[in-house]
C-alpha positions in Angstrom: -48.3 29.8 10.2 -44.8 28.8 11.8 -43.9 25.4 11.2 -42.9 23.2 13.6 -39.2 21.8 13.8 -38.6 18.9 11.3 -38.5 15.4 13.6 -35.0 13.8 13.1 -35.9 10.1 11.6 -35.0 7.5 14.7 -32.2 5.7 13.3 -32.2 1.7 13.0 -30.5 0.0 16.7 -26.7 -0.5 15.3 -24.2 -2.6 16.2 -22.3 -0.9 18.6 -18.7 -1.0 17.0 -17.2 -1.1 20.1 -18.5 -4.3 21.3 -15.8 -7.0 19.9 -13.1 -4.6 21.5 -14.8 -4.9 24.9 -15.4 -8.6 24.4 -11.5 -9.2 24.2 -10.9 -7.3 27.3 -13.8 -9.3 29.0 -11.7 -12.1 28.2 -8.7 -11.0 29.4 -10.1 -9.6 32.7 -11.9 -13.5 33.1 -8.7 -15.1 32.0 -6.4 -13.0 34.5 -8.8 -13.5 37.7 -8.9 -17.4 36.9 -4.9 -16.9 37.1 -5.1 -14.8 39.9 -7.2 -17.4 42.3 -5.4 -20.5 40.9 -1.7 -19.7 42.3 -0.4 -18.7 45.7 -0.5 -15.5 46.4 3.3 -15.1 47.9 4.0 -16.5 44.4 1.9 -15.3 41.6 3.8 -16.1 37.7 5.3 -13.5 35.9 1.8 -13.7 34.0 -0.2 -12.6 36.3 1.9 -8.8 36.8 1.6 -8.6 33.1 -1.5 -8.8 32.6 -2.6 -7.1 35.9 -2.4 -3.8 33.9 -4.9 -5.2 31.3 -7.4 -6.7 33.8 -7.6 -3.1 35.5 -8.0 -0.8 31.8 -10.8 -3.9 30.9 -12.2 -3.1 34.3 -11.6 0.9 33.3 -13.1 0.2 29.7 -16.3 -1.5 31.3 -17.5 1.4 32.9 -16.4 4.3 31.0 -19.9 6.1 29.1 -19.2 6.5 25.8 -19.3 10.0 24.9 -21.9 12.0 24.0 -22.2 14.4 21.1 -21.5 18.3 22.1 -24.0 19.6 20.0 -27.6 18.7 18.9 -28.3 19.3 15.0 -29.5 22.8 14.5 -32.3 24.3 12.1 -30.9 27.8 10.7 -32.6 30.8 9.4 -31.8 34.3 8.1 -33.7 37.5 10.0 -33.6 40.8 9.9 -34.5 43.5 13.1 -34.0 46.4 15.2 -32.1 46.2 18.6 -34.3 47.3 21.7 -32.6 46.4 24.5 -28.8 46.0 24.6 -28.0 45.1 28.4 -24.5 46.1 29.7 -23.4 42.5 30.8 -25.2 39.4 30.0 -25.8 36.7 26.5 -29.6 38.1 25.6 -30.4 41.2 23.5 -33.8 42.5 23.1 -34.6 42.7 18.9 -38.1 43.6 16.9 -37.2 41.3 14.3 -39.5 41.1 10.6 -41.2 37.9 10.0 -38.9 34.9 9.9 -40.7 32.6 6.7 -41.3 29.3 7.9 -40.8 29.6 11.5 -42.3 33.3 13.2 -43.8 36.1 12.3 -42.7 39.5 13.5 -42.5 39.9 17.1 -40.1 41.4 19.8 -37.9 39.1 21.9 -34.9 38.8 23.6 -32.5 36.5 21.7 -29.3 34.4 23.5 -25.8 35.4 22.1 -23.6 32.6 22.2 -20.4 35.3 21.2 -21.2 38.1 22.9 -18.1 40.2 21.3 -20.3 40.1 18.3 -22.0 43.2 20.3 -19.4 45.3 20.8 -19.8 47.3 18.1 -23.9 47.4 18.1 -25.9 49.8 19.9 -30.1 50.3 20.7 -31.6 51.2 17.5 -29.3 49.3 15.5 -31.3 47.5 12.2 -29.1 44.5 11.9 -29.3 41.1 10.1 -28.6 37.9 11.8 -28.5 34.1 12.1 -30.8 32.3 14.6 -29.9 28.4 15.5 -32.6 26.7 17.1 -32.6 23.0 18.5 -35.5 20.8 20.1 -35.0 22.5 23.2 -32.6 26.2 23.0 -31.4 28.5 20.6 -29.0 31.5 19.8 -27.9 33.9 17.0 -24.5 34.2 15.3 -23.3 36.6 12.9 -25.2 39.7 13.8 -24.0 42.3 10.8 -25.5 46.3 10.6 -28.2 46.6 7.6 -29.7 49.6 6.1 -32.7 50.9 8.5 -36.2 50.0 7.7 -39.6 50.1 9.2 -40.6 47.1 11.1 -43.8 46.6 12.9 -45.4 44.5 15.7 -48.2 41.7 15.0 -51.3 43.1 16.0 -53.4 41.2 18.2 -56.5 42.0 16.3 -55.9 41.2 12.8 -58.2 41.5 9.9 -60.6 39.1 8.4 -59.5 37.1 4.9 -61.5 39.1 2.5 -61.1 35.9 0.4 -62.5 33.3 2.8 -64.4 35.4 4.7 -62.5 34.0 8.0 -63.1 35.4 11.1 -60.3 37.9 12.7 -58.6 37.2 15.6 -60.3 39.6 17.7 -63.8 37.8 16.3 -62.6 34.4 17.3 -65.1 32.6 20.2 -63.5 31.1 23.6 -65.0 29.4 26.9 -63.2 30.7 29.9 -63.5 28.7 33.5 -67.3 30.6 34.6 -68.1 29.0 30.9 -69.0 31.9 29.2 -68.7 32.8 25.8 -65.6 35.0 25.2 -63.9 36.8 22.2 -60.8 38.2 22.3 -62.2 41.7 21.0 -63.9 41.9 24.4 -60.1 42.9 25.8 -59.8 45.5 23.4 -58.0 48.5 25.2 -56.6 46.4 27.6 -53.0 45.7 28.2 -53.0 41.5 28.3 -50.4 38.9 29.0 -51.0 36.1 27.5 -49.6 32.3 28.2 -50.1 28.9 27.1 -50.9 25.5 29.6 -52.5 22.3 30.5 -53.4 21.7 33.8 -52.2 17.7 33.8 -48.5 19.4 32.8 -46.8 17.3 34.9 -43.5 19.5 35.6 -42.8 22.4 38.2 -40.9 24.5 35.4 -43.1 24.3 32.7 -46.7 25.4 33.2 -46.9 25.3 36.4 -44.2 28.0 36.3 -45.8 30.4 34.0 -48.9 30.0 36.0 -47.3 31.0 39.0 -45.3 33.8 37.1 -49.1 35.2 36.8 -49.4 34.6 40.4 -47.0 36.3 41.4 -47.4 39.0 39.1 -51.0 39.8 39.1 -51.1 41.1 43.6 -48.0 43.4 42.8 -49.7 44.8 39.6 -53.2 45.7 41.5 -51.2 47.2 44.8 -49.9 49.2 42.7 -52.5 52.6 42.9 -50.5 54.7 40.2 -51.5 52.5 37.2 -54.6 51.9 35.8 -56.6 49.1 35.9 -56.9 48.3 32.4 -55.0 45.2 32.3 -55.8 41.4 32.0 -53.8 38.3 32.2 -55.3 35.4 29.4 -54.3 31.7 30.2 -54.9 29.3 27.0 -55.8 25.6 27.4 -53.4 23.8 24.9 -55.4 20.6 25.8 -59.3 21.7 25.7 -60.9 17.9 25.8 -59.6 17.3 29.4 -59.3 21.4 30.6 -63.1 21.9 30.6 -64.2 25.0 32.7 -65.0 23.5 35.6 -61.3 22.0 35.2 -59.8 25.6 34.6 -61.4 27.2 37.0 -60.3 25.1 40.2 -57.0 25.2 38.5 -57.2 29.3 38.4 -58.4 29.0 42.3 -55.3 26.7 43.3 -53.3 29.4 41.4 -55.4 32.3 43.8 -56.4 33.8 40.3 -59.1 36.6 40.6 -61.0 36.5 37.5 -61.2 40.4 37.3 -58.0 40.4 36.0 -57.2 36.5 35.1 -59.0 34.5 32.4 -58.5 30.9 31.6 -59.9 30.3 28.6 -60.6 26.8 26.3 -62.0 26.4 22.7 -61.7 24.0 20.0 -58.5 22.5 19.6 -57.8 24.1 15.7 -59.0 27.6 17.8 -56.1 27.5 20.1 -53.8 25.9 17.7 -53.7 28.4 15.3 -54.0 31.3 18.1 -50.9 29.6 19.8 -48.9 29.1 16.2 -48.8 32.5 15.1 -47.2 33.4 18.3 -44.4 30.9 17.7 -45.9 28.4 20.1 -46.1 24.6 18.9 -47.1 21.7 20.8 -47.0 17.6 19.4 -49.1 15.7 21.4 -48.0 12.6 23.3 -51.3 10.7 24.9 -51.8 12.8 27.8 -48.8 14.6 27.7 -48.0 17.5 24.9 -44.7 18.4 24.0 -44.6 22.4 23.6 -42.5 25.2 23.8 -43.0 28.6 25.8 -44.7 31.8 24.9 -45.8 34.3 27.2 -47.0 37.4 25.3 -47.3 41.4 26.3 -49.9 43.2 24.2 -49.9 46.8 25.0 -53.6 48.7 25.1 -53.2 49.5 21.2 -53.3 45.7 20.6 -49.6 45.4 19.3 -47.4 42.5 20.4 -44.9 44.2 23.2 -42.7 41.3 23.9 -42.7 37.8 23.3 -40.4 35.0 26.3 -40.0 32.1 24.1 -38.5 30.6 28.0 -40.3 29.1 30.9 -38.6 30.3 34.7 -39.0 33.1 37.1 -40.2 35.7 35.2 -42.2 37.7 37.6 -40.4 40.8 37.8 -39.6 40.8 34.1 -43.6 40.1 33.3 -44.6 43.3 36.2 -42.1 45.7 34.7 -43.6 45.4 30.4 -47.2 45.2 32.0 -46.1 48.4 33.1 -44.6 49.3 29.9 -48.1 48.4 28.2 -50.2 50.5 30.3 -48.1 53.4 29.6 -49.5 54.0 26.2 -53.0 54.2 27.8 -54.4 57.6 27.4 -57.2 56.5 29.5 -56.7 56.1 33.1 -59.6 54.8 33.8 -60.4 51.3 34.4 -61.9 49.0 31.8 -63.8 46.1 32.7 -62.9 42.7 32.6 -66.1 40.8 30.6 -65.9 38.1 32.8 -65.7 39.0 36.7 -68.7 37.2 38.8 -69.7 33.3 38.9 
């Protein structure tokens, strides 16, 4: 299970070390202005021109910020991964990347490069080791090097019971979606999904409200289209299950213009959706009523294998609508596959 980010300690209010030096100017800006409005002004001292120069750098000094750090700390690790995507122009590049040990498990993603001449000499099917950075809120890898080729694969949605504990697989696992019915994730076997993670009291436009509408947007462009078939399914997960109930979720969905022959919004206990949401790199830390998370929208193609991972919130309608299509292109079967959940 990826672990979340260490919390940096809050360190103890210091003295700011710059206070005595803006004291004395204080005093010298005080000190001039009482000289200033004490003498004529046809004839101010030879004082007062000398120390005009202070009162205006005290005035200066007042209300210059002091400067902020460039960088945040960073949390480092090593990874390993095949190049998928390589665009022309741009700082992202598509990689299948092994597990990274305390932080993801294997998944495909596009990655921000900070040095982009470190591409120069890598092409599409490249294996490669690397460096990814990330911080509370971005990340980016550095020193991308060519490795030996070897086999990765993709985290399969439906993974295996424990034969030691006897734990349920993913696929087994039991949801509530907004109609509240019972739901397993094995019910969307076959199906190309996309798969997101919200609350609906998320209180900014570019966060969940965003990914929502990235389904939106998405879903009326994927059914118009009559060439593909109609085995595909977008899954929206409740990260906060005591207030989402499915009465909650499903006027959500209808604010959203969901149709729930393709769109499931779906709640559980709160360890269910943790640990669902964790092994796709997804953490949250809970704040009240508000949770601090991350982003994750997920493509599983119809064999069940993770496609692509955005670990980013934004516009990414298009982006979701062209590996949807990707998805259903490993579907041998044309035919449509129904949703389990599609009347009241």
């Amino acid at each position: 299970m990826p672990q979340r980010l260490p919390l940096a300690a809050t360190p103890l209010a210091q003295p700011n070390p710059d206070s005595r030096r803006h004291g004395e100017w204080d005093w010298v800006a005080r000190t001039a202005t009482r000289l200033l409005t004490s003498v004529p002004i046809k004839q101010p001292p030879k004082i007062v021109w000398l120390l005009l120069p202070f009162l205006l750098a005290a005035a200066c000094q007042r209300n210059t910020p002091s400067p902020v750090s460039p960088t945040a700390p960073s949390v480092e690790y090593s990874a390993r991964g095949v190049i998928r995507e390589l665009p022309a122009a741009g700082p992202r590049v598509v990689i299948e990347h092994d597990e990274i040990p305390g932080y993801m498990p294997k998944m495909t993603m596009p990655l921000e490069v900070r040095d982009t001449n470190e591409l120069s000499h890598l092409r599409a099917g490249d294996t490669i080791t690397f460096q990814l950075a990330v911080t509370a809120d971005t990340h980016w890898i550095h020193t991308l090097r060519k490795a030996d080729p070897t086999a990765t694969s993709s985290l399969a949605l439906a993974s295996p019971a424990s034969p030691a504990t006897g734990a349920p697989s993913r696929a087994e696992l039991r949801f509530t979606n907004e109609l509240g019915q019972a739901v397993t994730l094995g019910q969307f076997r076959g199906q190309a999904l996309a798969i997101t993670f919200i609350f609906t009291r998320c209180p900014i436009p570019d966060y969940c409200p965003r990914l929502s509408q990235n389904f939106s947007e998405a879903l009326p462009k994927l059914a118009a289209d009559r060439t593909l078939p109609t085995n595909w399914h977008f899954l929206s997960f409740t990260i906060d299950p005591e207030f989402d109930t499915p009465t909650v979720l499903r006027a959500y969905g209808q604010r959203h213009h969901y149709d729930p022959a393709h769109w499931t919004f779906l709640t559980g206990t709160r360890e269910q959706i943790t640990d669902l949401a964790a092994s796709f790199g997804f953490t949250l830390q809970r704040n009240g009523a508000q949770i601090d998370h991350n982003f994750r929208t997920i493509i599983v193609d119809v064999t069940g294998a993770v496609q692509m991972i955005y670990p980013v919130s934004g516009n990414l309608t298009d982006a979701l609508v062209t590996e949807m299509r990707k998805a259903l292109s490993l579907s041998s079967n044309t035919h449509s596959t129904p949703a389990p959940t599609t009347t009241p």
